[in-house]
N, C-alpha and C positions, 0 to 999 in steps of 0.2 A: 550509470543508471540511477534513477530516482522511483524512489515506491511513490505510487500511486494512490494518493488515500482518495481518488473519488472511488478509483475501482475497489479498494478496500470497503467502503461503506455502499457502494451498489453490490459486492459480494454476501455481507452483512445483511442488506435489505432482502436479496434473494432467497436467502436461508430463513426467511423469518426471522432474524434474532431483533430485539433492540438492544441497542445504546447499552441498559440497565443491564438486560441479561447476560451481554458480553463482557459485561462490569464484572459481572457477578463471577461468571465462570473463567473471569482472568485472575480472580482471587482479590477484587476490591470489594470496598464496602461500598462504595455509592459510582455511580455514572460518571463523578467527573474525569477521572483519571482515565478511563478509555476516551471522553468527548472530545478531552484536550488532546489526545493523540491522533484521533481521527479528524479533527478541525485542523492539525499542522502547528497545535503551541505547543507543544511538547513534543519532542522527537522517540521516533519509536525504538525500543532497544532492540539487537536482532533478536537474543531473544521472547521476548515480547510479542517480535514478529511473528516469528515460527510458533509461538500460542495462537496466537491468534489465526493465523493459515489453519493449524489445527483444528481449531473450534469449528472453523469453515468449510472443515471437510477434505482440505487439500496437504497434500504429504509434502515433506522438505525436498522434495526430485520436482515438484510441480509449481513453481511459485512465480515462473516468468511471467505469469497473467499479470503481475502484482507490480510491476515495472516499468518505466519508459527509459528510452535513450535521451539525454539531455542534451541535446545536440546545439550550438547558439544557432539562433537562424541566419545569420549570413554563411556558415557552414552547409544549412540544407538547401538555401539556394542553391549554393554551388553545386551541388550532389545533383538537385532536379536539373539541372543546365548540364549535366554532363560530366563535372567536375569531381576531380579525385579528393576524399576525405584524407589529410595526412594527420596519422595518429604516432 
């Protein structure tokens, strides 16, 4: 599974917060350090993660919004054609 930083920063936009304010309340001094995690240069730490779910309003039980399956796409073909996933 791969976190999802668009859905992280369309969660972000929903709550009203910016960029700055999520800076703020993650305990930086300036915007950049959240910008570069939510753009994908800096990877996010879990917990980092779970701050920031927080900030958002969502508890450590609810975070699956925040994820995808990384599946290669010759795997999901198979799957839409009928095909068994072997993991």
């Amino acid at each position: 599974m791969v976190l999802n930083l668009k859905r992280l920063r369309a969660e972000r936009i929903a709550c009203g917060i910016t960029q700055d304010e999520m800076a703020h309340k993650m305990g930086w001094k300036t915007r950049t350090p959240y910008a570069k995690r939510e753009n994908g240069i800096v990877d996010i730490g879990a917990n980092e993660f779970i701050k920031m779910a927080k900030i958002l309003g969502y508890e450590t039980n609810n975070l699956d919004i925040f994820f995808t399956n990384n599946v290669p796409r010759k795997e999901r073909k198979n799957i839409l054609k009928g095909g068994e996933l072997n993991v």
